[in-house]
N, C-alpha and C positions, 0 to 999 in steps of 0.2 A: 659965510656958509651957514646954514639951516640946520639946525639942530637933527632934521629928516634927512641931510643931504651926507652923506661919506667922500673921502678923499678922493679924488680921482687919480692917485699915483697910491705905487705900493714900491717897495724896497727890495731888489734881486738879489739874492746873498748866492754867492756861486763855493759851493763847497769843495771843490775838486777840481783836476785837471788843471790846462792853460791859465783859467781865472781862477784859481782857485784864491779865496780871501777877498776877493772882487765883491763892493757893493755899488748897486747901479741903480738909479731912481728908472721905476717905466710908467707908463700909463695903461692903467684895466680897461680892459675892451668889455663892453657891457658888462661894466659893474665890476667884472673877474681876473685875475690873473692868466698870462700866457701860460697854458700846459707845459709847452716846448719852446723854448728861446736859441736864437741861432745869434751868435755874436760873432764878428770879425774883430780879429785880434795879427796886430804884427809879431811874431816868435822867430827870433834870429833873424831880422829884417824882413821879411818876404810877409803877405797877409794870408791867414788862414779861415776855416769859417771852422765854428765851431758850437757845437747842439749841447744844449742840456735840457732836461728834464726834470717837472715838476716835483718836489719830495713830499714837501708839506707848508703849510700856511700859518703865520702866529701874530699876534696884536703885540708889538714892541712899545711903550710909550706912545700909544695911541698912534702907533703908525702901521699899518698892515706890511709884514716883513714875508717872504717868501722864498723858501730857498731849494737851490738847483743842482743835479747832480749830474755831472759831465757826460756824456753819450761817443763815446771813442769810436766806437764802429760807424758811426753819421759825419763822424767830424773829419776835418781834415788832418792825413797826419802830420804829428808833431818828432819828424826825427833831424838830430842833428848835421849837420855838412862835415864831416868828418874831414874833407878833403881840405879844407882849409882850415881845419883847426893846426 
């Protein structure tokens, strides 16, 4: 890589919710980080989708880190099966 050229991946840090502590390599889409990230995630077996929303952006050891905060009302819910616990 070129001293002109920057990473093409940046680091999802998901502060909250379902992923919450989750770090996930993505890829910038022209140059930038997703505003809004939608992840599927399995919670108590079944899969769910689930939104987060951009907070803020920072340079980790030269790595572009970004991190995301959970969108509850987009996402799907997370309640438990009571009936077979």
């Amino acid at each position: 890589m070129s001293d002109n050229e920057t990473s093409a991946e940046y680091i999802a840090e998901f502060l909250d919710g379902p992923l919450e502590g989750e770090y996930v390599p993505r890829v910038l889409v022209d140059g930038r980080p997703d505003e809004r990230v939608g992840m599927i995630a399995a919670v108590e077996g079944l899969e769910s989708v689930f939104w987060y929303e951009l907070v803020d952006s920072r340079e980790v050891d030269g790595q572009q880190r970004v991190r995301y905060r959970f969108d509850a009302g987009d996402s799907d819910p997370v309640e438990p099966d009571d009936e077979n616990d």
